[in-house]
C-alpha positions in Angstrom: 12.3 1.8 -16.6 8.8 3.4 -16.7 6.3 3.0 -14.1 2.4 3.2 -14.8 1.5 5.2 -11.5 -1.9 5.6 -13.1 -1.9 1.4 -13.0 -0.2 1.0 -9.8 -3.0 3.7 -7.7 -5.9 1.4 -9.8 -4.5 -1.7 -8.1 -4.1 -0.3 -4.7 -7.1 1.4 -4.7 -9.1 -1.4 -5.9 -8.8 -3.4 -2.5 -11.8 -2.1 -0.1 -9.4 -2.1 2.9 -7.2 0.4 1.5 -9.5 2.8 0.4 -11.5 2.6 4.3 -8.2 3.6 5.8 -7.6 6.0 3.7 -11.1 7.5 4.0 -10.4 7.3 7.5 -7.4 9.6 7.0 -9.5 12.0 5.3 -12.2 12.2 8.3 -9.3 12.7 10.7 -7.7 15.9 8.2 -11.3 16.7 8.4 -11.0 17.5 12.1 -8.0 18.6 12.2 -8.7 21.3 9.2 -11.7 22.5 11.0 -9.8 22.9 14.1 -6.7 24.2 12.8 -8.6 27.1 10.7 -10.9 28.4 14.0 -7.5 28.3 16.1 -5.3 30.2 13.4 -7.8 33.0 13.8 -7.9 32.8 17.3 -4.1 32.9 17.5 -4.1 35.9 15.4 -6.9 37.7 17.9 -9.8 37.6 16.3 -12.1 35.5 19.1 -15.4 37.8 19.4 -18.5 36.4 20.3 -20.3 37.8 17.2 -17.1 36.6 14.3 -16.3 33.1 16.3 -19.5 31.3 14.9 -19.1 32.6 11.7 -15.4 31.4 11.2 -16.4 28.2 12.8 -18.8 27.5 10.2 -16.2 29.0 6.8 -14.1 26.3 8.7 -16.4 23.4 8.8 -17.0 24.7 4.8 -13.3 24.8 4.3 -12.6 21.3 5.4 -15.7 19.8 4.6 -14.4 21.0 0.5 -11.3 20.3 1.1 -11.9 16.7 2.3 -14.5 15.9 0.0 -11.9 16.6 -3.0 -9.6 14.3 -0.9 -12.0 11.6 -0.9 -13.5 11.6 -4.5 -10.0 9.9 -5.7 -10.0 6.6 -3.8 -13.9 6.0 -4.3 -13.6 7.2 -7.8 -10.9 4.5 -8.2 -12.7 1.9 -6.5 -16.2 2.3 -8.3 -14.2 2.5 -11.6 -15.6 5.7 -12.3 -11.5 6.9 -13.9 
């Protein structure tokens, strides 16, 4: 027995509900990516007042990409864009 898994994301994602909460998950891995990437370099001793800002911000890059690439699925789906 074949499943369509190509079919089966189209209908789920095609409800509006769905695709908020999921978006929702995304801004919450957002959050937790840009804290989790500052906090690995802290752990690993590297917390200086002239390198902090600037891995805060490749952070906030990081997990802004990351998410973004998240996110471009569900909307894609529901705008019938795939």
């Amino acid at each position: 027995q074949e499943h369509d898994l190509f079919a089966e994301m189209k209908e789920v994602l095609s409800d509006v509900w769905v695709v908020i909460l999921y978006l929702f998950g995304v801004f919450a891995l957002y959050w937790h990516l840009r804290q989790g990437f500052q906090s690995a370099w802290q752990t690993m001793g590297i917390n200086h007042k002239k390198y902090t800002p600037i891995i805060k911000m490749a952070g906030a890059a990081y997990a802004l990409i990351i998410c973004l690439a998240f996110a471009l699925m569900p909307v894609s789906f529901y705008f019938n864009c795939i």
